[in-house]
C-alpha positions as CSV (number, residue, x, y, z in Angstrom):
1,X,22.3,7.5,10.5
2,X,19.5,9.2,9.2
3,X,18.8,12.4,10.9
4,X,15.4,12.3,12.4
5,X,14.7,8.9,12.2
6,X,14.4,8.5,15.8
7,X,12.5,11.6,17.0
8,X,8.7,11.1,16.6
9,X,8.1,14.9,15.8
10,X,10.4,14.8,12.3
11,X,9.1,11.5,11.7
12,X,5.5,12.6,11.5
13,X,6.2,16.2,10.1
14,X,8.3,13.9,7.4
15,X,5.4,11.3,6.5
16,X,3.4,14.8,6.2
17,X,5.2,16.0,4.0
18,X,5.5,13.3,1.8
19,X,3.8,14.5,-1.8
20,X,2.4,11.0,-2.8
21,X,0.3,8.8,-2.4
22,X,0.8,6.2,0.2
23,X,-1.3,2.4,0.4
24,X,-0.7,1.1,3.9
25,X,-2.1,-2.4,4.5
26,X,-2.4,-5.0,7.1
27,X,-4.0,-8.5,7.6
28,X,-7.2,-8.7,10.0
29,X,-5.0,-10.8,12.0
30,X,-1.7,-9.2,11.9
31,X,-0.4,-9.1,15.5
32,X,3.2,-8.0,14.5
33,X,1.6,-4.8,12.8
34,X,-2.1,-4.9,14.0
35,X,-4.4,-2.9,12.2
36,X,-5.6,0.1,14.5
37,X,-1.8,0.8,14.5
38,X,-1.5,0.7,10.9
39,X,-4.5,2.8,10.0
40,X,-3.4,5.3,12.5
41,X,0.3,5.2,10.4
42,X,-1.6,5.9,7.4
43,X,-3.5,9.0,9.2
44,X,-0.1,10.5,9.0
45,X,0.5,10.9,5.6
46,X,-1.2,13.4,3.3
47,X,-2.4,11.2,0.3
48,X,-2.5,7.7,3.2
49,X,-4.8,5.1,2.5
50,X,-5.0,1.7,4.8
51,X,-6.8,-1.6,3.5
52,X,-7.2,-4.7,5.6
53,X,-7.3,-7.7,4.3
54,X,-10.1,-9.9,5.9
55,X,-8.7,-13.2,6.9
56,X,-4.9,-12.6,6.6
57,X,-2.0,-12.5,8.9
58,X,1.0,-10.6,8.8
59,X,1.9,-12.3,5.2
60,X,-1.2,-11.1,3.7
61,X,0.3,-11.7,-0.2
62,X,0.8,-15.1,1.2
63,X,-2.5,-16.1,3.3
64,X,-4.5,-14.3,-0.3
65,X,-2.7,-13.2,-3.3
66,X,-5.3,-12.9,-5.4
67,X,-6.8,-10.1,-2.9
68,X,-3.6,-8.9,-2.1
69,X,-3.1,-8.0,-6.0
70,X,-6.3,-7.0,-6.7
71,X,-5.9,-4.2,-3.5
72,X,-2.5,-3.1,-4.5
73,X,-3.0,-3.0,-8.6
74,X,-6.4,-0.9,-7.9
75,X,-3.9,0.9,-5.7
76,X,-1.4,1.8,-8.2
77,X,-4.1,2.3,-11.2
């Protein structure tokens, strides 16, 4: 068990404190991990970025790959 990993406060002083950079994205119509909540995720982390992808569900690299790659390589460049 990961000390912690249950207790909001560490969790989010944790994502904090985390040095890099961080690409948090969800589909437009992603109701397993909806996109409000996954912006607000990305809020939490120093260097956080959030992308939605128009059009995709909670598989985005499946409903679009070709945007899903382009997002994360531009990401990662």
């Amino acid at each position: 068990m990961i000390i912690g990993a249950f207790d909001p406060a560490a969790t989010r002083a944790g994502l904090a404190g985390f040095e890099g950079s961080a690409l948090l994205l969800a589909g437009e119509f992603d109701r397993n991990g909806p996109p409000r909540a996954v912006a607000a995720c990305a809020e939490l982390f120093r260097r956080g970025a959030f992308v939605e992808q128009p059009g995709a569900g909670h598989c985005p690299w499946g409903d679009d790959p070709d945007r899903f790659v382009v997002t994360v390589a531009s990401f990662l460049v």
